[in-house]
C-alpha positions as semicolon CSV with decimal commas, in nm:
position;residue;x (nm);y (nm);z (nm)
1;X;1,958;-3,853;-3,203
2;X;1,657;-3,718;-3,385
3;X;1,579;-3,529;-3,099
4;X;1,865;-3,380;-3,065
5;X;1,886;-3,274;-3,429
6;X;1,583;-3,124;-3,545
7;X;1,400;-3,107;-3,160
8;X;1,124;-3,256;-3,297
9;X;0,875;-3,202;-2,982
10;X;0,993;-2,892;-2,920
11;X;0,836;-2,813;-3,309
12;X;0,560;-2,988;-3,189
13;X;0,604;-3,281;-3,522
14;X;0,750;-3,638;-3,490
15;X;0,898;-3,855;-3,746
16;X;0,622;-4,012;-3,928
17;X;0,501;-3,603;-3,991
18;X;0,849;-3,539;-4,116
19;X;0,858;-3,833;-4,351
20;X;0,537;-3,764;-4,528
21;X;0,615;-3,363;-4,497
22;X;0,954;-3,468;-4,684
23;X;0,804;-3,709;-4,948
24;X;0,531;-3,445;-5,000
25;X;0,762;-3,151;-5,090
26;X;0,998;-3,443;-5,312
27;X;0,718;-3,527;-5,519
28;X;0,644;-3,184;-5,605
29;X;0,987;-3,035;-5,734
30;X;1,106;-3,397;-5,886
31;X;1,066;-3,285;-6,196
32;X;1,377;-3,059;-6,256
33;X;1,511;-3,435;-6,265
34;X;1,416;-3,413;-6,595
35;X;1,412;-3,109;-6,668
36;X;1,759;-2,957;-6,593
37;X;1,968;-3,236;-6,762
38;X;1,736;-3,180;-7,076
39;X;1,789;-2,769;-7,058
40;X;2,190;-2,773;-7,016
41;X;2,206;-3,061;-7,257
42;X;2,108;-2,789;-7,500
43;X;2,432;-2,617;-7,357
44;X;2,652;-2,878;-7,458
45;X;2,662;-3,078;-7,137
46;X;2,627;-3,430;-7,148
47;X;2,285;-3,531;-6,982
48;X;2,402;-3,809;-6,789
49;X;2,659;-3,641;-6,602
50;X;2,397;-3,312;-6,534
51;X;2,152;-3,580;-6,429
52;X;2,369;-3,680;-6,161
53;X;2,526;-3,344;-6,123
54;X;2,111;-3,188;-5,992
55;X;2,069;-3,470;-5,809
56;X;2,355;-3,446;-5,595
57;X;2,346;-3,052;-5,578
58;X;2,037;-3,129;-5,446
59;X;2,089;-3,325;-5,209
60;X;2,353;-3,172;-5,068
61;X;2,187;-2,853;-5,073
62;X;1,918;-3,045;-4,863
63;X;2,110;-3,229;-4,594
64;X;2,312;-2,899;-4,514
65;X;2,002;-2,695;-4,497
66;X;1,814;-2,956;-4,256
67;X;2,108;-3,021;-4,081
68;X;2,239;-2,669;-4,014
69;X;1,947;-2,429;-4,064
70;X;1,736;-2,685;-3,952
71;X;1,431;-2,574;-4,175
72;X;1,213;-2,776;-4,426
73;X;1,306;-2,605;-4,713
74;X;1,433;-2,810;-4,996
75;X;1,720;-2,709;-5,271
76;X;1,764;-2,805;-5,634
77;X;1,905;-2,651;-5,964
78;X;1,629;-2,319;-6,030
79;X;1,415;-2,304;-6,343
80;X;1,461;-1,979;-6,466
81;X;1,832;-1,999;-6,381
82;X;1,907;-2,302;-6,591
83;X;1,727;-2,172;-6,911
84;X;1,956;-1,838;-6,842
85;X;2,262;-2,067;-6,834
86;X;2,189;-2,204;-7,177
87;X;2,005;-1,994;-7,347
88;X;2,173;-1,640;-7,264
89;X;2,496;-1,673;-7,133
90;X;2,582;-1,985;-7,347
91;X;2,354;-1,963;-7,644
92;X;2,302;-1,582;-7,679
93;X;2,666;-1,445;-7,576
94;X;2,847;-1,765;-7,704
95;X;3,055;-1,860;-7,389
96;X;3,160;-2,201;-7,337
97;X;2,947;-2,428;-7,063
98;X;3,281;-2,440;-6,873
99;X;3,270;-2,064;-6,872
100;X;2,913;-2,045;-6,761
101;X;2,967;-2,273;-6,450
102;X;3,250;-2,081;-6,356
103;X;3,049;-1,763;-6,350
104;X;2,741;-1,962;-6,142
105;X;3,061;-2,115;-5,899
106;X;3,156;-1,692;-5,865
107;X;2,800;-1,599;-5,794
108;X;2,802;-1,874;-5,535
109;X;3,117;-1,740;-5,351
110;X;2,956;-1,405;-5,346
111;X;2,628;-1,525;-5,235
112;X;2,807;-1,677;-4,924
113;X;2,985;-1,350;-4,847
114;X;2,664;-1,122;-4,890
115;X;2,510;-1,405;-4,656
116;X;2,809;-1,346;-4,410
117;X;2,863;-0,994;-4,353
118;X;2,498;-0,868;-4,381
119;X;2,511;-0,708;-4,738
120;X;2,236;-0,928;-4,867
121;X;1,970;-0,740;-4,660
122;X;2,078;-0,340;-4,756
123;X;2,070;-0,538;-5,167
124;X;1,740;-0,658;-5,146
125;X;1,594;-0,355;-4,937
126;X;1,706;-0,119;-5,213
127;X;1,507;-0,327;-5,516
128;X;1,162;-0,175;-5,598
129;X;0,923;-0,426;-5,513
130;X;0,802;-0,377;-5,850
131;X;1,112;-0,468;-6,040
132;X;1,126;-0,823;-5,858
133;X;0,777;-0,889;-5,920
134;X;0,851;-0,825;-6,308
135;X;1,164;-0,982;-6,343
136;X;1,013;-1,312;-6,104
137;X;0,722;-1,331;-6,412
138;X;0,971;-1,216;-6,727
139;X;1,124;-1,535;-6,637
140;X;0,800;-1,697;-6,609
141;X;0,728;-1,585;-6,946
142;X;1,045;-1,664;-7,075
143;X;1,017;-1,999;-6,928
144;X;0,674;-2,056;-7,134
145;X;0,819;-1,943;-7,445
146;X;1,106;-2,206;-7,405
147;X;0,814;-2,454;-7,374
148;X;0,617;-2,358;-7,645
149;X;0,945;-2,353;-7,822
150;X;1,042;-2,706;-7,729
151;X;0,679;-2,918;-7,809
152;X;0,725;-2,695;-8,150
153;X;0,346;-2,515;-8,059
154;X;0,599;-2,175;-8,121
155;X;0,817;-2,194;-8,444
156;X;1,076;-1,893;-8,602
157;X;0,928;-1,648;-8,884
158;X;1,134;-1,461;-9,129
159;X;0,809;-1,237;-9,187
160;X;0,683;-1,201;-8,816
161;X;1,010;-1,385;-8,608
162;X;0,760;-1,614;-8,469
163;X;0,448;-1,779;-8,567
164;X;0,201;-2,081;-8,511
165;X;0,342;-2,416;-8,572
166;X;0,200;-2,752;-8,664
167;X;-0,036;-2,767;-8,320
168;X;-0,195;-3,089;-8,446
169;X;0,211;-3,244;-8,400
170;X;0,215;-3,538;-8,177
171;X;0,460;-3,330;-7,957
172;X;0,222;-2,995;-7,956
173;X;-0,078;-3,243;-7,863
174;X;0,118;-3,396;-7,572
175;X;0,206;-3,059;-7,433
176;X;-0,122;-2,954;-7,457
177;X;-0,231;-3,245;-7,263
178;X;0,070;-3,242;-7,070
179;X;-0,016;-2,906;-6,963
180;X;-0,381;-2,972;-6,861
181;X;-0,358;-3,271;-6,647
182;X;-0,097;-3,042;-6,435
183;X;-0,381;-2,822;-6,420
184;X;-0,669;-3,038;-6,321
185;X;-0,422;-3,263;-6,097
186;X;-0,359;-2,923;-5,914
187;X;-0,691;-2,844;-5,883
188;X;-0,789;-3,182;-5,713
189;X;-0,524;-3,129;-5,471
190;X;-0,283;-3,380;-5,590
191;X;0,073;-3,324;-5,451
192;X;0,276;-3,507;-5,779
193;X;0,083;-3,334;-6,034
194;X;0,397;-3,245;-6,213
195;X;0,599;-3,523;-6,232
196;X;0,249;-3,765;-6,283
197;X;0,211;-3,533;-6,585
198;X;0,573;-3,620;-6,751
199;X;0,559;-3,990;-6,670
200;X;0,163;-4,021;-6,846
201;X;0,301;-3,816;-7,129
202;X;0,667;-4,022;-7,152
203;X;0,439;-4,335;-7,144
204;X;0,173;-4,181;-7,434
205;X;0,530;-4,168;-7,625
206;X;0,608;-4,475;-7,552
207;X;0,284;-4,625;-7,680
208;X;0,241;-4,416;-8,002
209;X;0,635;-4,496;-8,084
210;X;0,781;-4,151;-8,042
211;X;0,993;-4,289;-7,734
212;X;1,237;-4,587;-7,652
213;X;1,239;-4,774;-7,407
214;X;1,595;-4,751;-7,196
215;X;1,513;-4,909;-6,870
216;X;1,405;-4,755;-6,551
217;X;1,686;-4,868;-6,315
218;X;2,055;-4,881;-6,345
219;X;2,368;-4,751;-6,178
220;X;2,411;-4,350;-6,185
221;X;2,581;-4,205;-6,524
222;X;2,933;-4,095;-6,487
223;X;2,992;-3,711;-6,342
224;X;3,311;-3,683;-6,492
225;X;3,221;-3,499;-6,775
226;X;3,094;-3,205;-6,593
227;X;3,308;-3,283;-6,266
228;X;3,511;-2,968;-6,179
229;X;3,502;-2,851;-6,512
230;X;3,412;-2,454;-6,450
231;X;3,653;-2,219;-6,590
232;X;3,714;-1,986;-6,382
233;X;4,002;-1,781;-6,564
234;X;3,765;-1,674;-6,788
235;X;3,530;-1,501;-6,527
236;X;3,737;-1,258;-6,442
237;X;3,704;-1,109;-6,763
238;X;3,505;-0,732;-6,711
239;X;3,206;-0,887;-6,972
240;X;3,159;-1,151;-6,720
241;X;3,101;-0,927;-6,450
242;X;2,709;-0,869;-6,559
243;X;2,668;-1,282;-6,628
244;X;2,769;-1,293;-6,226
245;X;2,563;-1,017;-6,126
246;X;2,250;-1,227;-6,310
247;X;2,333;-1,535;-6,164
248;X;2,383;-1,344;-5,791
249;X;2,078;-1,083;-5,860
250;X;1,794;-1,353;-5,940
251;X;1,892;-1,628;-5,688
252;X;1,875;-1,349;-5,418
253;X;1,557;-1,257;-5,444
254;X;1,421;-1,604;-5,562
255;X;1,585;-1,738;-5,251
256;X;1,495;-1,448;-5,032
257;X;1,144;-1,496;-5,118
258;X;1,082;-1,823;-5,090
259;X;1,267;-1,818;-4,743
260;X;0,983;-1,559;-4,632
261;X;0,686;-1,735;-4,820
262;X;0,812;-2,073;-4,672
263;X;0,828;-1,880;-4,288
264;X;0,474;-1,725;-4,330
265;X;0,377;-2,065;-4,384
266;X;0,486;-2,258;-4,146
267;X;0,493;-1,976;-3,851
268;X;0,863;-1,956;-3,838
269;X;0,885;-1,582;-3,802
270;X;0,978;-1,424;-3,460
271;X;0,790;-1,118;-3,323
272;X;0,935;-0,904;-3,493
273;X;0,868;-1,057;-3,874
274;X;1,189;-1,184;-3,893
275;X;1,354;-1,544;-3,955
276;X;1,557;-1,702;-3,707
277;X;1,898;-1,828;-3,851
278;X;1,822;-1,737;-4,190
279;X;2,252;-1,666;-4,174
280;X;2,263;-2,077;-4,225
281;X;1,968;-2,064;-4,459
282;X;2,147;-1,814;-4,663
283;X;2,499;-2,010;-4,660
284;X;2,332;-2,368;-4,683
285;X;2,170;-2,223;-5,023
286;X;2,506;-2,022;-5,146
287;X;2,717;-2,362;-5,028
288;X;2,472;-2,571;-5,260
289;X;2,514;-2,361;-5,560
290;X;2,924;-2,346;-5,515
291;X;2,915;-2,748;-5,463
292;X;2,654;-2,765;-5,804
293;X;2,905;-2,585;-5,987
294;X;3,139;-2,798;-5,881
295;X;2,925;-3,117;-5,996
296;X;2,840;-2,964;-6,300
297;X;2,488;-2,788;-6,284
298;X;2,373;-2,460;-6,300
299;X;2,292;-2,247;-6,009
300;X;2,085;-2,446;-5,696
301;X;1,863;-2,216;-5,475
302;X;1,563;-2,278;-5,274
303;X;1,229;-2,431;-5,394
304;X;0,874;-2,230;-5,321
305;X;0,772;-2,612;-5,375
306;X;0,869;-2,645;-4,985
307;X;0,552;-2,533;-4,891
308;X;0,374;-2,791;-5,026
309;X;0,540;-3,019;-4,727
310;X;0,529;-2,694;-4,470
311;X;0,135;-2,763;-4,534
312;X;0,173;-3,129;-4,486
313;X;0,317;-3,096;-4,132
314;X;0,733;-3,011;-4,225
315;X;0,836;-2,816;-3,887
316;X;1,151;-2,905;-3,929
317;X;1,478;-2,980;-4,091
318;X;1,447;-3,351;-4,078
319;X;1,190;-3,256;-4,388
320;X;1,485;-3,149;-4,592
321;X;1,688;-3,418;-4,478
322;X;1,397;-3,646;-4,614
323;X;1,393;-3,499;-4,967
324;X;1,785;-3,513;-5,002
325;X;1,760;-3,866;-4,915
326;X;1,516;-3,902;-5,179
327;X;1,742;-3,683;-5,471
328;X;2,016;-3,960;-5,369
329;X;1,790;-4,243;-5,418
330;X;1,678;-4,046;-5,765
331;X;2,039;-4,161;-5,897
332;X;1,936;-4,474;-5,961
333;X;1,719;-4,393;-6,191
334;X;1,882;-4,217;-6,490
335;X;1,760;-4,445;-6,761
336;X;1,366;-4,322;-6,677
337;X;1,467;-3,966;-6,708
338;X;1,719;-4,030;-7,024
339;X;1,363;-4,173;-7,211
340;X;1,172;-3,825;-7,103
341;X;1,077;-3,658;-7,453
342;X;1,150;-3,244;-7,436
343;X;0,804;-3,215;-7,472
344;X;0,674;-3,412;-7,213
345;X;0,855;-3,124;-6,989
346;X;0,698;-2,843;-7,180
347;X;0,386;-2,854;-6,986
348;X;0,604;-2,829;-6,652
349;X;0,780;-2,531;-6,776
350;X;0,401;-2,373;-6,834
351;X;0,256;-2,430;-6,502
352;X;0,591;-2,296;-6,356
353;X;0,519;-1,979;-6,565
354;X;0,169;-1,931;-6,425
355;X;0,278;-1,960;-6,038
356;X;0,576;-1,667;-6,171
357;X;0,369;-1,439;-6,279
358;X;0,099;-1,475;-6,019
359;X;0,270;-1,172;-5,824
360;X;0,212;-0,950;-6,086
361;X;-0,133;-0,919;-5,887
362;X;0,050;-0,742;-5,649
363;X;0,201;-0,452;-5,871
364;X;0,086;-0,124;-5,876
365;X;-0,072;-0,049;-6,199
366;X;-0,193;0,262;-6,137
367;X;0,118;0,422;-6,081
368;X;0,293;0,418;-6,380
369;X;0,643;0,513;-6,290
370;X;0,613;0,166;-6,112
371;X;0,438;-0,020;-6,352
372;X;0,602;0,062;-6,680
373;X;0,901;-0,137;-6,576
374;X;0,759;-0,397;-6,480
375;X;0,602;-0,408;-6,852
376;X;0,921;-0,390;-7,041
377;X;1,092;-0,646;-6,811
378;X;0,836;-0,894;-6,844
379;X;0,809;-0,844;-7,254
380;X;1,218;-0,831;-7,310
381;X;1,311;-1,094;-7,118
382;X;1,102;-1,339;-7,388
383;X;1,132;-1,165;-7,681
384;X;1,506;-1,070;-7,616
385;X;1,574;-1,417;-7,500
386;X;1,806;-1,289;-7,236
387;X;1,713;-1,242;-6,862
388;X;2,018;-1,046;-6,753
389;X;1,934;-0,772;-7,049
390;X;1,595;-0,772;-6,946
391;X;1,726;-0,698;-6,589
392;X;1,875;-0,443;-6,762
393;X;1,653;-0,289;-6,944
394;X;1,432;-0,287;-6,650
395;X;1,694;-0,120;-6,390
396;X;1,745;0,114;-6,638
397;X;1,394;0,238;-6,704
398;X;1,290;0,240;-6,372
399;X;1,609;0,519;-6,301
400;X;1,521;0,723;-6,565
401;X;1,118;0,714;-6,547
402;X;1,167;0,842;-6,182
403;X;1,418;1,091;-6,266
404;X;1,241;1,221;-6,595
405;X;0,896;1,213;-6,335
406;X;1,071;1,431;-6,038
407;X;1,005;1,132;-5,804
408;X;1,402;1,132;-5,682
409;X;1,280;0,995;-5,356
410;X;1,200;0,670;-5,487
411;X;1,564;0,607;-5,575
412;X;1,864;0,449;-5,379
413;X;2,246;0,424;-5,403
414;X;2,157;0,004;-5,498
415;X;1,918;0,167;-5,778
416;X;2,131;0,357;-5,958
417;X;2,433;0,146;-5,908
418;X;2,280;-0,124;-6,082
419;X;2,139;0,056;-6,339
420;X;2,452;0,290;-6,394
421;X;2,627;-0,088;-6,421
422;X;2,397;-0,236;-6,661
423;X;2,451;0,074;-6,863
424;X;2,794;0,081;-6,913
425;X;2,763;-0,279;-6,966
426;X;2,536;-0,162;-7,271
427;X;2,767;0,073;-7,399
428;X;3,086;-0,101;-7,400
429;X;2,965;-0,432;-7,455
């Protein structure tokens, strides 16, 4: 039956490679366990029922994509996309949760059709390479900043908005430290650097007192908190139209990317550079956001982590099917990830920042029509506190700078749509 699935010899693997290619990839993206219920808990959500909520989005995202796309690349709830959720369209524009999830259920929908009729490849062809690069490491750097805000390294100013807290804090030391193992675990070449990081940390806060103990096994929380809750009435409102576009815009080209970075890898590309059945890749990831919506969690989308189990011998989808397994099994243990301090996580959300802004390598700093964007995306997105305006912003800049510069040929229709979009949006709120 395994055979006939995945075609296992044909991929030149076998089970026992697919198994350790599946736990491999698991181990290093389990920590948005933690992670995601303890972001949209900050939106109001109960934890419990998010907990459950990213672990089945997960999984489901996983079976369908191993079991239709057959590829071994696994799904969960996206950093970057979560902290917009709560922090932006929750905290910043002061929509209900309900609200938000009906917005990332919308962007889901549209996802699928994009992914259907072949619109997704004439959006992403008509984005500046530059402008992904610098919104991928705004939200890197907005993703630090909610770190350093979190362990309490970052605190708020009424002479300079921000300043130095108290780093000698039992929660600033433990990010600190937090933050370093991931680095030197990394470094050796161990696969659960991450999530080894949050459980030495949870246990320092155990130790010291900062923590209770809750158990480590029990039955899964309730979902019904979060269960079908999105409110999708309120989406259809025009000022929800940008909050869609965000949600749509940045899963895109995160999931666009990581399909290609994922292919390179594992030598999935056909002559011509181009990925076979990346139509079921594409709907496997929009169906897993529309069915984490549905659960209660904010929008799911491919993991880059995948290619920590491509490099461990994943060929196929049976990988995926290995991690969803493993998101299922996850359930059980809600009361580990209910003791997980905030900033035992903060040293996650740093290293996640470094690997985001690692493209910025790749921009073009000598041309500054292309690399002035980039700049102002990268520094509003944290100091704004708001992706989509950073998005914005960016779109924006990027139109005028070429038009002020006379180079017309580096804009598109999808250019100036956007920005023309984001502009009004600007104007009449």
């Amino acid at each position: 039956m395994l055979e006939k699935l995945f075609k296992l010899k044909d991929n030149q693997s076998s089970l026992k490679q697919e198994v350790i290619a599946g736990i491999t990839t698991f181990l290093t993206m389990a920590y948005i366990i933690f992670v995601n219920p303890m972001m949209l808990a900050d939106a109001g959500m109960d934890q419990g029922a998010v907990f459950v909520a990213t672990c089945l989005a997960a999984a489901i995202g996983c079976l369908i994509m191993g079991l239709v796309a057959n590829y071994p690349i696994a799904l969960a709830p996206g950093m970057g996309l979560n902290a917009f959720f709560t922090y932006t369209v929750v905290g910043e524009m002061g929509y209900s949760w309900e609200t938000a999830l009906g917005a990332v259920f919308m962007s889901g929908i549209c996802f699928l059709v994009l992914s259907l009729v072949k619109i997704r490849e004439w959006i992403v062809n008509s984005i500046p390479m530059s402008l992904r690069l610098g919104i991928a490491a705004g939200i890197g750097l907005f993703l630090a900043f909610i770190g350093l805000k979190a362990a309490g390294i970052v605190v708020a100013s009424p002479a300079t908005l921000v300043t130095m807290g108290d780093i000698t804090s039992f929660p600033a030391v433990m990010a600190a430290l937090g933050f370093f193992l991931i680095i030197a675990m990394v470094q050796r070449g161990l696969k659960a650097s991450v999530i080894l990081s949050i459980f030495i940390v949870t246990i320092l806060g155990l130790i010291f007192g900062d923590v209770t103990y809750g158990g480590i096994v029990s039955m899964p929380p309730s979902v019904a908190p979060t269960f079908m809750k999105m409110d999708l009435s309120s989406v259809l409102e025009i000022s929800m139209i940008s909050v869609i576009f965000a949600f749509l815009f940045v899963d895109l080209f995160d999931t666009s990317g990581t399909l290609v970075a994922v292919a390179q890898r594992g030598g999935f590309l056909d002559e011509q550079g181009r990925l076979p059945r990346v139509k079921r890749a594409l709907s496997a990831d929009s169906l897993a956001t529309v069915a984490g919506a549905t659960l209660g969690t904010s929008t799911t989308t491919s993991y880059i982590e995948s290619t920590a189990g491509v490099s461990a011998g994943g060929r196929t989808g049976l990988t995926a099917v290995v991690v969803g397994l493993l998101f299922i099994l996850s359930l059980f243990f809600a009361p580990l990830a209910g003791m997980v301090p905030a900033y035992a996580t903060s040293g996650a959300l740093f290293y996640v920042a470094i690997l985001m802004m690692s493209g910025l390598v790749n921009v073009e700093w000598e041309d500054l029509t292309e690399a002035a964007p980039v700049v102002i995306v990268c520094l509003l997105m944290p100091l704004t506190f708001s992706i989509a305006n950073a998005i914005g912003f960016g779109f924006i800049s990027y139109a005028v700078i070429k038009v002020l510069t006379g180079r017309f040929k580096d804009l598109n229709l999808g250019i100036l749509f956007i920005a023309l979009l984001f502009l009004a949006k600007f104007i009449y709120g």
